[in-house]
Backbone and ligand atoms as CSV (ligand in chain L), in Angstrom:
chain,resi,resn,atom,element,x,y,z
A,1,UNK,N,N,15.860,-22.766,-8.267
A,1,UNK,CA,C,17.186,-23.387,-8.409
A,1,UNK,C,C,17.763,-23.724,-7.039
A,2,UNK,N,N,18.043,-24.992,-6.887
A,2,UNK,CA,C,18.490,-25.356,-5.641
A,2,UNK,C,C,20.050,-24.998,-5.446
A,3,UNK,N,N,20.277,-24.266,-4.332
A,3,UNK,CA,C,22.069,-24.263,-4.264
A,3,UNK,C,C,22.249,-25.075,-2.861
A,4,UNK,N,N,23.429,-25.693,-3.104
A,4,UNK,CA,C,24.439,-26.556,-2.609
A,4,UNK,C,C,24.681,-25.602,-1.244
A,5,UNK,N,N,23.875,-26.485,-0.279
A,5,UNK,CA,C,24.229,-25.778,0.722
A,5,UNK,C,C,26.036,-25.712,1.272
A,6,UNK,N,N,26.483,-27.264,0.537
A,6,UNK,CA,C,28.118,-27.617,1.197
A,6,UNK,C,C,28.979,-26.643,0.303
A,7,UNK,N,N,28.725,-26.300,-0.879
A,7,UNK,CA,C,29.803,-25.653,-1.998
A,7,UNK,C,C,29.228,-24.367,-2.805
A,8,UNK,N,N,27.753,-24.446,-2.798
A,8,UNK,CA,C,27.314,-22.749,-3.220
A,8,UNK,C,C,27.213,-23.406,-5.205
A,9,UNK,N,N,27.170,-24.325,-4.872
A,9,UNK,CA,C,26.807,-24.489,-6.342
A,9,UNK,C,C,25.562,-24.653,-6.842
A,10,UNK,N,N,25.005,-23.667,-8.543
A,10,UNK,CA,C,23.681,-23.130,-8.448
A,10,UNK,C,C,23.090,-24.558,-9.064
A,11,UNK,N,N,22.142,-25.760,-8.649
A,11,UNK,CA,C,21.949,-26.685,-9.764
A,11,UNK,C,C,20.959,-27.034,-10.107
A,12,UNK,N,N,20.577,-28.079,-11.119
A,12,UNK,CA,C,19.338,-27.980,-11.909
A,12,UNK,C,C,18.304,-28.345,-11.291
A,13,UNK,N,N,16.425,-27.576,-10.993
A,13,UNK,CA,C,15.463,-28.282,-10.195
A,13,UNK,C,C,15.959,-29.366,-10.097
A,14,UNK,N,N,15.928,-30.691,-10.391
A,14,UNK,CA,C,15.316,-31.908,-10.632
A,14,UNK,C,C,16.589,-32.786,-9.793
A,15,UNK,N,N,17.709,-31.862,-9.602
A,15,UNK,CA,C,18.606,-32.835,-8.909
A,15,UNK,C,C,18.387,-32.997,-7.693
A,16,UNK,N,N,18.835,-34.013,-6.939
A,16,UNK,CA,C,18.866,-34.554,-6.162
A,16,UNK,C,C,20.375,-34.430,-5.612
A,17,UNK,N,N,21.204,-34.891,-6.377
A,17,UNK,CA,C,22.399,-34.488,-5.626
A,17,UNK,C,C,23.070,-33.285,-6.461
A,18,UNK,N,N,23.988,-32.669,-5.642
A,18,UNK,CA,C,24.766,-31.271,-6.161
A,18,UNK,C,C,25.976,-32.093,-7.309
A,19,UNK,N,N,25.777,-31.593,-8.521
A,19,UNK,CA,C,26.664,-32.016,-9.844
A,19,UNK,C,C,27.960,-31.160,-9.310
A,20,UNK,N,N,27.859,-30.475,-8.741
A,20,UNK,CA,C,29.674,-29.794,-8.437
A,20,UNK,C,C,30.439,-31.225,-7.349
A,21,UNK,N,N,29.873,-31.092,-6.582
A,21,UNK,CA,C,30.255,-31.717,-4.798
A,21,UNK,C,C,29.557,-32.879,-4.497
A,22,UNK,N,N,28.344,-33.144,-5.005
A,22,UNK,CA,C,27.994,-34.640,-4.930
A,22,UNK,C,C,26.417,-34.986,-3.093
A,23,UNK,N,N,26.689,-33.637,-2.801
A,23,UNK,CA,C,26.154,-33.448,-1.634
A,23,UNK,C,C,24.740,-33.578,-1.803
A,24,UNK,N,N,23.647,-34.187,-0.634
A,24,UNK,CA,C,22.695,-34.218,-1.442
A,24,UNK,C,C,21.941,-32.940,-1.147
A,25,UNK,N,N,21.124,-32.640,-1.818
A,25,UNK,CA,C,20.040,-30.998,-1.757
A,25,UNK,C,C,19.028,-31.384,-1.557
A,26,UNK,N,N,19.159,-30.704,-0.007
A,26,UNK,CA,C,17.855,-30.670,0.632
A,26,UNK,C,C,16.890,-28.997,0.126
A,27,UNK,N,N,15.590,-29.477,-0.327
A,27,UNK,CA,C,14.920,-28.204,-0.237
A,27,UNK,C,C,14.526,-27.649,1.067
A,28,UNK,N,N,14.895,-25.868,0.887
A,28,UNK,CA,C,14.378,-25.578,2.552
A,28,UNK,C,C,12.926,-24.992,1.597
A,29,UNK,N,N,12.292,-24.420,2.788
A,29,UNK,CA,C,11.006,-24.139,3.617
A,29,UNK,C,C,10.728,-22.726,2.025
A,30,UNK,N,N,11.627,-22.136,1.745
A,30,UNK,CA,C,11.663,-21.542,1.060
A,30,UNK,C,C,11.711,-22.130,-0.543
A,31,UNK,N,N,12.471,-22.707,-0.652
A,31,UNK,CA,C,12.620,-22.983,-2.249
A,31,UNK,C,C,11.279,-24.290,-2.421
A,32,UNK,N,N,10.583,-24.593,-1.397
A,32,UNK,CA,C,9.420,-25.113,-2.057
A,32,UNK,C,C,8.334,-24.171,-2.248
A,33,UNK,N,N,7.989,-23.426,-1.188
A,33,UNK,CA,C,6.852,-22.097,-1.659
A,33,UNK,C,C,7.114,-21.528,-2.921
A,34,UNK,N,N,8.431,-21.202,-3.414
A,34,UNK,CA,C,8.766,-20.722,-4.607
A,34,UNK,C,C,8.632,-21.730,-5.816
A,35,UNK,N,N,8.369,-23.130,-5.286
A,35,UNK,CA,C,8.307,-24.485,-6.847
A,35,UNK,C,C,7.073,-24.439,-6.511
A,36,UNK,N,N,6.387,-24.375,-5.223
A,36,UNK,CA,C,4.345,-23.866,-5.491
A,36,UNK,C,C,4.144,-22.807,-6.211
A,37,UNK,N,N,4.605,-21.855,-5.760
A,37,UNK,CA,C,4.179,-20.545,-6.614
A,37,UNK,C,C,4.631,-20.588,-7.705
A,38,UNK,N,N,5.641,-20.820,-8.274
A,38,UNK,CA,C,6.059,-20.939,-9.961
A,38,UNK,C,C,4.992,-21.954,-10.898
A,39,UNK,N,N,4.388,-23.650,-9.755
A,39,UNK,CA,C,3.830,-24.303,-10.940
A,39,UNK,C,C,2.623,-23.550,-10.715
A,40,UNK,N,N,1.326,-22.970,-9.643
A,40,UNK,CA,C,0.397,-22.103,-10.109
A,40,UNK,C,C,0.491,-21.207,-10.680
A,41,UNK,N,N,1.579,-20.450,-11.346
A,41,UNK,CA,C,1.918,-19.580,-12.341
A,41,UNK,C,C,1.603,-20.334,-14.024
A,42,UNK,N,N,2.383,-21.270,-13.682
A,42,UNK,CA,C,2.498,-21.831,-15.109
A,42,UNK,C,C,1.292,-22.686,-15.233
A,43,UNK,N,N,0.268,-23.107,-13.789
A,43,UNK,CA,C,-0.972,-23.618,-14.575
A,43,UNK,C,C,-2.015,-22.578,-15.141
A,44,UNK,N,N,-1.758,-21.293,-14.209
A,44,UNK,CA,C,-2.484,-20.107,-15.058
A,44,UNK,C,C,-2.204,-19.608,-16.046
A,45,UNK,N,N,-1.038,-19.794,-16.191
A,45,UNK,CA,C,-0.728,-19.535,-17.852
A,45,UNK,C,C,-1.511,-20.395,-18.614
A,46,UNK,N,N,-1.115,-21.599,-18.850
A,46,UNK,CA,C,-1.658,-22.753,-19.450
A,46,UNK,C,C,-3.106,-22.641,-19.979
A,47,UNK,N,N,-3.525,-22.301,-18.405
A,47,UNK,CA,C,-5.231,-22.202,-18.684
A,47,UNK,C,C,-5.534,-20.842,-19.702
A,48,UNK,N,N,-4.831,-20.442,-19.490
A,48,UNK,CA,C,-5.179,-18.424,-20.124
A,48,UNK,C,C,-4.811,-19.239,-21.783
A,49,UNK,N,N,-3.587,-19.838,-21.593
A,49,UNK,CA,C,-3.627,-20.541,-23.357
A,49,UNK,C,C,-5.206,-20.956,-23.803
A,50,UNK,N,N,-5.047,-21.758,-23.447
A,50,UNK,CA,C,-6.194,-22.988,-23.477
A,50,UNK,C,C,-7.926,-22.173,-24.084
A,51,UNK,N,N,-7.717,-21.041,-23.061
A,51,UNK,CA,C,-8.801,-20.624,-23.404
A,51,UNK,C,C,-8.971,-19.330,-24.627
A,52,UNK,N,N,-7.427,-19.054,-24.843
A,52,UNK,CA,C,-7.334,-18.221,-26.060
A,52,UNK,C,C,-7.139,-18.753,-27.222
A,53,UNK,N,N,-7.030,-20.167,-27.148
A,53,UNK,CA,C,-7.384,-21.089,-28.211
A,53,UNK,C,C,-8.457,-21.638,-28.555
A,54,UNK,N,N,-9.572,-21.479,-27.759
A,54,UNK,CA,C,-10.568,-21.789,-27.274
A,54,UNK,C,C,-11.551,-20.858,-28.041
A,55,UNK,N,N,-11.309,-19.709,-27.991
A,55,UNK,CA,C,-12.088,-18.157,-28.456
A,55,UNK,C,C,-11.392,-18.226,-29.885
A,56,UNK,N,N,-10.429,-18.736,-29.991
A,56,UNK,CA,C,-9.458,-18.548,-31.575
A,56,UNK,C,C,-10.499,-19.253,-32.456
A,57,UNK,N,N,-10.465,-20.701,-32.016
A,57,UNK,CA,C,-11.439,-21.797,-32.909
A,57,UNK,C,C,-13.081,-21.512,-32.813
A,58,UNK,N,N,-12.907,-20.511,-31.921
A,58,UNK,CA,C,-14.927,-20.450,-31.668
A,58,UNK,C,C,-14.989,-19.392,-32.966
A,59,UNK,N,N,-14.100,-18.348,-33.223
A,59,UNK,CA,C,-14.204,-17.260,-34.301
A,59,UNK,C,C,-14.385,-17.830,-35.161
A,60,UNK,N,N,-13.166,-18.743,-35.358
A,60,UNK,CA,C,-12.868,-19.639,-36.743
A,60,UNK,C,C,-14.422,-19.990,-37.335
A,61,UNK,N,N,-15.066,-20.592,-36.435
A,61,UNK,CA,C,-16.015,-21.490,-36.200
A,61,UNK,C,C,-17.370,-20.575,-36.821
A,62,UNK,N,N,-17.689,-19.699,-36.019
A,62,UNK,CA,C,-18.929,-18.860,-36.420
A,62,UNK,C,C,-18.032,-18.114,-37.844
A,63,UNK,N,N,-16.958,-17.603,-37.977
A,63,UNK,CA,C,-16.560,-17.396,-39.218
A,63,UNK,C,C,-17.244,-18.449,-40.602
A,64,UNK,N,N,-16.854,-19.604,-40.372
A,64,UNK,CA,C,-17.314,-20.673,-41.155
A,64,UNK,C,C,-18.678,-20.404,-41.532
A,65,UNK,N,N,-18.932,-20.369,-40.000
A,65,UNK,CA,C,-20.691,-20.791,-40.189
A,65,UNK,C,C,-21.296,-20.017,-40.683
A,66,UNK,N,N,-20.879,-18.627,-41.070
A,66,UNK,CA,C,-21.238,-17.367,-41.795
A,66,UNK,C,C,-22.017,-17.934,-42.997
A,67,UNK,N,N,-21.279,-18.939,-43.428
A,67,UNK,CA,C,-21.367,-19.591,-45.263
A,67,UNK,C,C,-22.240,-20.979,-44.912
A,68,UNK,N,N,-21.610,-21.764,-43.800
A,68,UNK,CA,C,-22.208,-23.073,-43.611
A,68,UNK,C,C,-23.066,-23.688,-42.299
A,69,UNK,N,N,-24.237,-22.789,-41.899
A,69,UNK,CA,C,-24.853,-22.666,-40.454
A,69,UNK,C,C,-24.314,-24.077,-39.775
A,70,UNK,N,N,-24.230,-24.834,-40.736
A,70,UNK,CA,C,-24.361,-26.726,-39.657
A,70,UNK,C,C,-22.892,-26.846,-39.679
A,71,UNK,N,N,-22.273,-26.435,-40.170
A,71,UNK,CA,C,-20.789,-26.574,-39.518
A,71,UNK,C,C,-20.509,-26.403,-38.059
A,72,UNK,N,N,-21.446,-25.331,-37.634
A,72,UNK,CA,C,-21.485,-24.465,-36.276
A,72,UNK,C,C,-21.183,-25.428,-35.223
A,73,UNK,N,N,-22.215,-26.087,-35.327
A,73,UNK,CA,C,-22.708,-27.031,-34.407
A,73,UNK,C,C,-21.445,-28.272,-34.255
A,74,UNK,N,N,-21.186,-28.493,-35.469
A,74,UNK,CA,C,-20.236,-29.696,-35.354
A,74,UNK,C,C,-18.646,-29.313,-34.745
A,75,UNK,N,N,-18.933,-27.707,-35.592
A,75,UNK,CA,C,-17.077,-26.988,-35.281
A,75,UNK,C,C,-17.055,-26.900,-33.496
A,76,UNK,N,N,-18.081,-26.424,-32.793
A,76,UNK,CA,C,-18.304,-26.183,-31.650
A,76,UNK,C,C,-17.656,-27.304,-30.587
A,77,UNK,N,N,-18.419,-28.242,-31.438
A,77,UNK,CA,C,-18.436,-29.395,-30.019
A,77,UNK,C,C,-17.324,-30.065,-30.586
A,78,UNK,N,N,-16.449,-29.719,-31.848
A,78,UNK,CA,C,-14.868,-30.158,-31.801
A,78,UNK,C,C,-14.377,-29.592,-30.997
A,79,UNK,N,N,-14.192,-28.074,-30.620
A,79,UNK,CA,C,-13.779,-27.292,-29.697
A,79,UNK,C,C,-13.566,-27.721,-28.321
A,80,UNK,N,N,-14.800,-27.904,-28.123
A,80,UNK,CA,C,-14.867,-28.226,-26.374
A,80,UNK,C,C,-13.966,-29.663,-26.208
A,81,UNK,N,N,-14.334,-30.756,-27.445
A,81,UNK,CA,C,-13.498,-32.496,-27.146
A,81,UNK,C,C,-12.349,-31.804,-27.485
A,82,UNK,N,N,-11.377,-31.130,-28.288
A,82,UNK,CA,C,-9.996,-31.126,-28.210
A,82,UNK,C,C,-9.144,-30.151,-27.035
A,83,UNK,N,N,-10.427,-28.733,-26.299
A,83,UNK,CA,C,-9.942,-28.160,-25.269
A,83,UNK,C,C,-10.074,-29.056,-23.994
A,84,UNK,N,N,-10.631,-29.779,-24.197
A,84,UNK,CA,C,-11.094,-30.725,-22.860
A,84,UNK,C,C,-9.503,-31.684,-22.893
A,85,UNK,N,N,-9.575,-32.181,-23.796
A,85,UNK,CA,C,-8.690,-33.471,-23.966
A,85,UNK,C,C,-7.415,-32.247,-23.981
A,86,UNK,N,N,-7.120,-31.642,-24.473
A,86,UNK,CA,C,-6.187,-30.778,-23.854
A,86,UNK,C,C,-6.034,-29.957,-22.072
A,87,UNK,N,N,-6.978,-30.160,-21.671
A,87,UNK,CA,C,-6.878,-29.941,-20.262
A,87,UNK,C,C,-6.702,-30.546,-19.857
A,88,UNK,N,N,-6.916,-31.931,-19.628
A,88,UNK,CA,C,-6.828,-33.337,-18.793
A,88,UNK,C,C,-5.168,-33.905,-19.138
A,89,UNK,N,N,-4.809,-33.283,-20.599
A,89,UNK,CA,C,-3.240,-34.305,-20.539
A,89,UNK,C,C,-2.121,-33.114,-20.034
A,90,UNK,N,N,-2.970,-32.289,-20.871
A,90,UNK,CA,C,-1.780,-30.749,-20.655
A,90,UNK,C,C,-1.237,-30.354,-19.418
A,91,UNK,N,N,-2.540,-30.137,-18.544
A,91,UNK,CA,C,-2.765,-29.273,-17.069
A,91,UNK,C,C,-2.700,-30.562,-15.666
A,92,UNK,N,N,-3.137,-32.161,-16.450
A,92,UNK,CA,C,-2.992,-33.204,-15.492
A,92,UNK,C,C,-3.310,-33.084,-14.360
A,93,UNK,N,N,-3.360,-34.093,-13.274
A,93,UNK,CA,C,-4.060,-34.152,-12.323
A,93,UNK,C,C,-5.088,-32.940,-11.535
L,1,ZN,ZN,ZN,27.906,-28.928,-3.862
């Protein structure tokens, strides 16, 4: 959260200028290490999703295949095209 260096007002990431005072907000040296370290937080989260959805549909999957062996094969490699295509839009560049 960026504060207003002119008025101490607390305001939203994304502004640019202070909504109290109008001043513009400069990030210091500090509040960017802290917007690095917060988004590698939240891409490790992401990924820790990704891949517990990942193990969710693989159960699902050999569950199935218990009854239908050739499902296996097909449920599988749905897995990987919708975790994939979920990594590339989700997690981005
Ligand atoms: Zn201000």
């Amino acid at each position: 959260m960026p504060t207003c260096k002119k008025c101490g007002y607390q305001n939203k990431e994304r502004n640019k200028y202070c909504v109290n005072c109008g001043a513009e907000l400069k990030l210091t040296k500090e509040d960017l290490e802290a917007k690095i370290i917060k988004e590698r937080g939240e891409r490790v989260q992401k990924a820790f999703y990704l891949l517990a959805s990942f193990i969710t549909f693989a159960i699902i999957d050999v569950a199935v295949a218990y009854d239908f062996p050739l499902l296996l094969i097909g449920g599988l490699l749905t897995d990987v095209i919708i975790c994939a295509f979920l990594w590339f839009t989700w997690l981005g560049r």
